[in-house]
C-alpha positions in Angstrom: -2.0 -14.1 -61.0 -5.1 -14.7 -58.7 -7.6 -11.6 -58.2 -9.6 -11.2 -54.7 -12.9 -9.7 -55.1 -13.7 -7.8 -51.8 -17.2 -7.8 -51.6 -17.2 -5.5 -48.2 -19.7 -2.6 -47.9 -17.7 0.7 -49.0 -19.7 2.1 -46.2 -22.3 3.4 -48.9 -25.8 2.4 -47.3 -28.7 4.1 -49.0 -31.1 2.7 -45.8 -28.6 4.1 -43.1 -28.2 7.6 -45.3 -32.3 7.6 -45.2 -32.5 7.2 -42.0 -29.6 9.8 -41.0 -31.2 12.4 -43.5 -35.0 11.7 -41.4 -33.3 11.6 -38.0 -31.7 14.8 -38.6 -34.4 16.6 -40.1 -36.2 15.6 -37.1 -33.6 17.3 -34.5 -33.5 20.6 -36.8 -37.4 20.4 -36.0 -37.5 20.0 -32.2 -34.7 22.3 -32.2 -36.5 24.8 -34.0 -39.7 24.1 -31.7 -37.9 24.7 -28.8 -36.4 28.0 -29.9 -39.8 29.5 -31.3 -40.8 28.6 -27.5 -37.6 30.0 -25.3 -38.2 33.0 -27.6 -41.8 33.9 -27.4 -41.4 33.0 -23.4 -38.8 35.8 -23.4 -40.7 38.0 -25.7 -44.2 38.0 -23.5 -42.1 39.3 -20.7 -42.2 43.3 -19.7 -39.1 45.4 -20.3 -39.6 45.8 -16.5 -39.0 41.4 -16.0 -36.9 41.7 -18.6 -34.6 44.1 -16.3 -35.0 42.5 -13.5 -33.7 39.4 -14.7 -30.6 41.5 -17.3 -32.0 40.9 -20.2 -32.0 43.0 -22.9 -35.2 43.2 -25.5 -32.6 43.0 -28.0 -30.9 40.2 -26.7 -33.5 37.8 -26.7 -32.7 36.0 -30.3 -29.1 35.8 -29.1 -30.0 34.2 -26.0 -32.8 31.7 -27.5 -30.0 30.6 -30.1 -27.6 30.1 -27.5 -30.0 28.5 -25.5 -30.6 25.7 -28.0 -28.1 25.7 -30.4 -24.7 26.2 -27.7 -22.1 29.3 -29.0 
């Protein structure tokens, strides 16, 4: 009886995982950035801009997570 060693990757590549892990630390950060921005934008604004444009004081988190993150 003859035996085949398969010496294919098992799609277990510690540089690729590294570079995944940095990469998507790296989007949580400028996705984090950008929604400390959108919110302190919204936040600076008077309840009277804030009306004018329907936005609730409130709402502002909701609408800086929707803003970068989607629903």
């Amino acid at each position: 009886m003859a035996h085949a060693i398969n010496s294919a990757s098992t799609g277990f590549n510690l540089i690729a995982r590294i570079r995944g892990f940095f990469e998507a630390a790296a989007t949580s950060w400028v996705q984090a950035s950008e929604y400390k921005r959108t919110y302190t934008e919204l936040d600076k604004l008077t309840g009277r801009e804030l009306a004018d444009i329907g936005v609730r004081r409130c709402d502002i988190a909701e609408i800086s997570r929707i803003h970068v993150y989607g629903k």
